[in-house]
C-alpha positions in Angstrom: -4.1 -9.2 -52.7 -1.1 -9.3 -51.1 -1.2 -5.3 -50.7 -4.4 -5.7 -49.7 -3.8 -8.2 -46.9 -0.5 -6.1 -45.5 -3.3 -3.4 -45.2 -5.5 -5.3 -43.1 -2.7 -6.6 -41.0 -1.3 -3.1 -40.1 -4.7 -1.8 -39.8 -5.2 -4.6 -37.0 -2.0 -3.9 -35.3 -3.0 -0.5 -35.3 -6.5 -1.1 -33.7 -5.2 -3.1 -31.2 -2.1 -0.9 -30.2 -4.9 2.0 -29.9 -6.9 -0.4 -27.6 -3.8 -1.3 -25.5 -3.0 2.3 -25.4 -6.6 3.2 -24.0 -6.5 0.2 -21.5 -3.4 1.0 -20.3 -4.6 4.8 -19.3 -7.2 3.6 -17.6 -5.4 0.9 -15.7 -2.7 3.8 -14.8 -5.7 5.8 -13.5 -7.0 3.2 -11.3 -3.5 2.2 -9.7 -2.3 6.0 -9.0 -3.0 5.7 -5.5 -1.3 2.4 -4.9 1.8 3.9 -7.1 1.5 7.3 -4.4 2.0 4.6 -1.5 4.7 2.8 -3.3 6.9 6.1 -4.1 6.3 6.6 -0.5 7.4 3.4 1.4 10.3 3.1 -1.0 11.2 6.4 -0.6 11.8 5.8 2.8 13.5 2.5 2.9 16.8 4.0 1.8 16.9 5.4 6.1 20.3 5.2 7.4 22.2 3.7 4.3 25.4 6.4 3.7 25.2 9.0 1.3 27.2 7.4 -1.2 25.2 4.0 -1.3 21.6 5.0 -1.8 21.6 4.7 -5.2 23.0 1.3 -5.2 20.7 -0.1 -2.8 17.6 1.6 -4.9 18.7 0.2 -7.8 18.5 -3.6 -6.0 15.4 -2.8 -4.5 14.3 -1.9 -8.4 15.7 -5.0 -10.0 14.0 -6.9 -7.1 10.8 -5.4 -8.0 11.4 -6.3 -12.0 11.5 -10.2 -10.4 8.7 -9.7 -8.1 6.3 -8.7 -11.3 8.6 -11.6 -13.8 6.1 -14.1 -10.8 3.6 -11.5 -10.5 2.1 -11.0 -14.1 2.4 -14.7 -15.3 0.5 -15.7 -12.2 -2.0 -13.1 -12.9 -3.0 -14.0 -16.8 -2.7 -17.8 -15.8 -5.9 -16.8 -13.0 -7.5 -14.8 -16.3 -7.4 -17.9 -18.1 -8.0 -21.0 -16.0 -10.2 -18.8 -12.9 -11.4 -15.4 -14.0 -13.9 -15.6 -11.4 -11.3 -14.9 -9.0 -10.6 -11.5 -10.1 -13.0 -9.9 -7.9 -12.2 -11.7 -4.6 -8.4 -11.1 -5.2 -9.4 -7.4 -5.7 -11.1 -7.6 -2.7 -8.6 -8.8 0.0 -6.2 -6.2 -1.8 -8.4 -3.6 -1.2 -9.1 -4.5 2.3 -5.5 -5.3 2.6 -4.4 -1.7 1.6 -7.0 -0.6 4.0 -5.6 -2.2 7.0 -2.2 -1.2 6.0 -3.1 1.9 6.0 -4.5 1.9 9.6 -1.5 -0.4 10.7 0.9 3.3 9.8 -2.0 5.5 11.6 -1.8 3.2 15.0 2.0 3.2 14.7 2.3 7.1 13.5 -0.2 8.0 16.2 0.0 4.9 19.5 3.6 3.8 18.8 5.8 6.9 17.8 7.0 6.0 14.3 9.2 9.1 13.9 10.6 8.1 16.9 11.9 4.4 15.7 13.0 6.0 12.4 15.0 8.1 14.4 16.3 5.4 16.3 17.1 3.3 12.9 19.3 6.2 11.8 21.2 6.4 14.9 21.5 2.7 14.9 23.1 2.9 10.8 25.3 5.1 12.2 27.1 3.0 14.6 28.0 0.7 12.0 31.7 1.0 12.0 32.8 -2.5 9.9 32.1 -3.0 6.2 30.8 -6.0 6.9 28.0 -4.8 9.2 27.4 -2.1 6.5 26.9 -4.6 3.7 24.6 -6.6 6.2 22.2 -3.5 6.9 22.0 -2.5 3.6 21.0 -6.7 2.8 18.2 -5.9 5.3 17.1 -3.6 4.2 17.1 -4.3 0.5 15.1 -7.1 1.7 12.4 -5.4 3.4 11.7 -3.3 0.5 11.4 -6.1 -1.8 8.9 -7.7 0.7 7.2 -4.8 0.8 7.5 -4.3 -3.2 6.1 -7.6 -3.7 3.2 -7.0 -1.6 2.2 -3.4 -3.3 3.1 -5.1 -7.1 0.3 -7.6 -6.2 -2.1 -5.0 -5.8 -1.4 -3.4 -8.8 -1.1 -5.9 -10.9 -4.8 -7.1 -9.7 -5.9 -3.6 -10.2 -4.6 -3.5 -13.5 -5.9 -7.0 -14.2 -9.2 -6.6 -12.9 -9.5 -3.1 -15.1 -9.1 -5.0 -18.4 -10.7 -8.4 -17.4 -12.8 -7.9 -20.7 -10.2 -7.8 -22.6 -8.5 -10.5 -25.0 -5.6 -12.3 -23.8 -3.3 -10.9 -26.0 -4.4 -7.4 -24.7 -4.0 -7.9 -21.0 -0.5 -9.1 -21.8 0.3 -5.8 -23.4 -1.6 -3.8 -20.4 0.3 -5.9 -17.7 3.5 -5.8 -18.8 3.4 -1.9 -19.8 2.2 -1.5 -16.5 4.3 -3.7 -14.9 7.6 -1.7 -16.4 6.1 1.6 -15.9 5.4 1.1 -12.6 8.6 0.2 -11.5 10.5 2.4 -14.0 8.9 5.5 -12.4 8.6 4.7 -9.1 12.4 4.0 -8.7 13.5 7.0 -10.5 10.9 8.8 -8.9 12.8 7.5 -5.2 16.7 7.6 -7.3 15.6 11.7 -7.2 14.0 12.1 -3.8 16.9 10.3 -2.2 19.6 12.6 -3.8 17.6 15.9 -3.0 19.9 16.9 0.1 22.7 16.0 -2.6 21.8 18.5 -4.8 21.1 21.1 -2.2 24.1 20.7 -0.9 25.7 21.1 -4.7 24.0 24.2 -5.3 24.9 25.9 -1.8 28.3 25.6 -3.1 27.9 27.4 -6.2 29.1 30.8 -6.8 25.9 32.7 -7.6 23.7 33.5 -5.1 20.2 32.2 -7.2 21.8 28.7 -7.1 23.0 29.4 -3.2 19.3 30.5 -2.5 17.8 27.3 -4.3 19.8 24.7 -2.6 19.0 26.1 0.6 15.3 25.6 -0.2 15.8 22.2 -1.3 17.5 21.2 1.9 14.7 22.6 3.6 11.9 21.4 1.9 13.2 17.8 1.2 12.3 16.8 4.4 8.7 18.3 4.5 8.4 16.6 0.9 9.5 13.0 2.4 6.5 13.6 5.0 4.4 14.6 2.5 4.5 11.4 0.6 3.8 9.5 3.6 0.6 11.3 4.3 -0.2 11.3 0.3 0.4 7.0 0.1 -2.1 6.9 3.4 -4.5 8.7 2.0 -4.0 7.0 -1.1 -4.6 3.6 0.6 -8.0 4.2 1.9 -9.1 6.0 -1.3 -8.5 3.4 -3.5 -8.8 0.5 -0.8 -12.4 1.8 -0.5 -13.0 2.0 -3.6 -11.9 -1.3 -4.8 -14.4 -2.5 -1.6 -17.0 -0.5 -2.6 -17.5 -1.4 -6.3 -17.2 -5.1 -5.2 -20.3 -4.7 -3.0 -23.0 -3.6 -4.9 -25.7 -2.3 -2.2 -23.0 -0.2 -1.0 -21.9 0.9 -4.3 -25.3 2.1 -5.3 -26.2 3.5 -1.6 -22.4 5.4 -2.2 -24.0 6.7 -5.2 -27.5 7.7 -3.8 -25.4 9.4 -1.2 -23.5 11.3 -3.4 -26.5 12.9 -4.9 -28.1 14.8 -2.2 -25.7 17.7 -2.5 -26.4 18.1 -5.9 -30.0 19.4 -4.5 -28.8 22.4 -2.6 -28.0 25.3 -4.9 -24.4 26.8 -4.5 -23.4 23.7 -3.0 -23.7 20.7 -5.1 -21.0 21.8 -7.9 -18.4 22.1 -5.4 -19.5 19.2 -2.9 -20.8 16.1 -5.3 -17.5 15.3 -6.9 -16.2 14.8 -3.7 -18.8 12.9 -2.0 -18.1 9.5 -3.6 -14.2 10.2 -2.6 -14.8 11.0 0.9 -17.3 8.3 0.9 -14.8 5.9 -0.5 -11.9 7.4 2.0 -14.7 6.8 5.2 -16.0 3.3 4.2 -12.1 2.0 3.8 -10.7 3.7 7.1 -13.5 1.9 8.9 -12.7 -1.4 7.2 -9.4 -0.9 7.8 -9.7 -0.1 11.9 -11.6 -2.9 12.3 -9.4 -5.2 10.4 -6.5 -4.3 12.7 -8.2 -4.7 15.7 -9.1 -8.1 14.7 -5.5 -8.7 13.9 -4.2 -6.6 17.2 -7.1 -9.2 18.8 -5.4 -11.9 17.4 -1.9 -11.5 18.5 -2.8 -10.2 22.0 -4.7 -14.0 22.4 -1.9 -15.7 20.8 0.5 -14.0 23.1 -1.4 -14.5 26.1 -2.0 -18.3 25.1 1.7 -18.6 24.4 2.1 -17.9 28.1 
């Protein structure tokens, strides 16, 4: 009997570690394109800290993003329990949030110069001469990226949440809090690496051979490129998966998405290559739209609020 029970037991734990482990794929799917964003942004919060503290101030900005999801995930399983029914609407303003975001850096890239002001931030780091005013930028800007963490661990976790709604409790805790360490476990190594790229270049450029010479060159040159990469990746990301997260939440324009996404499949040649990305592009469209008209309600906003001020 007792054999027998042990059985059972391990058998259960086995079940439900192969459910978590299922769930938790799926919920890693689902919150790539946030994660892309994230890398991105964090990546470049580490502009004009010295060489020599980057690491230090990504590790803070890690450890602030462990606290951020210690409130984060609680929060969420207490809404599972006491208001499921708000898992859809919180899905919703993240996705539309993401959205505008994502328009927010196009308006700025595009109608405000941002390479120009992160220019200007770097030359501004580097006429910090005291410690103290040092120690004071670097609190800055650990505490913009933490703002900014927060922000981006909210949509994740709602992502993730919302993916294993179904779910038993017990289950969602394990899906959350894998997620929740994954997440930030990756991302900040992931950003620990980018930032110490020029590092290593420089490293190998001073080693004797001339392969290592050759590949520390390369790095140095494509670290840069790689940096604007991810910037382009986490905007793209934001529409994809802001749209999508709007699209499934409204049904007629989920299944119009869908009817859409069909019609290639009609023209021979054409259909294989063009109907797995319709839904994506479709997705990508319907969230930049959302997202251009959010800001100019917002950009609306301030303008009266500034005028009124006057």
């Amino acid at each position: 009997m007792a054999a027998g029970s042990l059985l059972t037991l391990l058998d259960d734990i086995a079940t439900l570690l192969d459910d978590v482990s299922l769930m938790t794929k799926v919920a890693a799917k689902k919150t790539a394109g946030v994660l892309g964003d994230d890398l991105a942004l964090n990546a470049q919060q580490v502009t004009g800290v010295r060489a020599n503290r980057e690491l230090p101030v990504v590790w803070a900005v890690a450890k602030g993003s462990l606290r951020n999801k210690l409130i984060l995930v609680p929060a969420a399983l207490l809404i599972s329990v006491i208001a499921p029914w708000l898992i859809t609407p919180l899905l919703m303003v993240g996705g539309t949030f993401l959205c505008y975001e994502g328009a927010e850096k196009l308006a700025h890239k595009f109608l405000h110069g941002g390479a120009e002001a992160s220019k200007q931030d770097v030359r501004a780091a580097a006429q910090l001469k005291s410690k103290e005013e040092r120690l004071a930028f670097e609190k800055d800007k650990i505490k913009g990226a933490v703002r900014t963490d927060f922000i981006l661990s909210a949509e994740i976790i709602a992502i993730t949440l919302g993916s294993v709604a179904s779910a038993s409790f017990m289950q969602q805790v394990a899906v959350l809090a894998i997620i929740a360490v994954a997440i930030t476990a990756v991302v900040y190594g992931l950003v620990a690496g980018i930032v110490k790229l020029d590092d290593l270049g420089v490293y190998l450029t001073e080693r004797a051979t001339q392969f290592a010479q050759a590949t520390g060159r390369a790095i140095l040159w494509a670290a840069p490129y790689l940096m604007k990469l991810l910037s382009i990746v986490g905007t793209i990301a934001m529409f994809l998966v802001g749209g999508g997260i709007l699209t499934h939440g409204i049904p007629f324009i989920h299944h119009g998405i869908e009817d859409i996404a069909e019609v290639p499949g009609d023209i021979p040649g054409v259909g294989a290559i063009v109907q797995p990305l319709a839904p994506m592009l479709l997705n990508f469209g319907f969230g930049l739209l959302v997202g251009a008209l959010v800001l100019g309600v917002v950009l609306l906003i301030k303008k009266l609020r500034s005028g009124g001020g006057h």
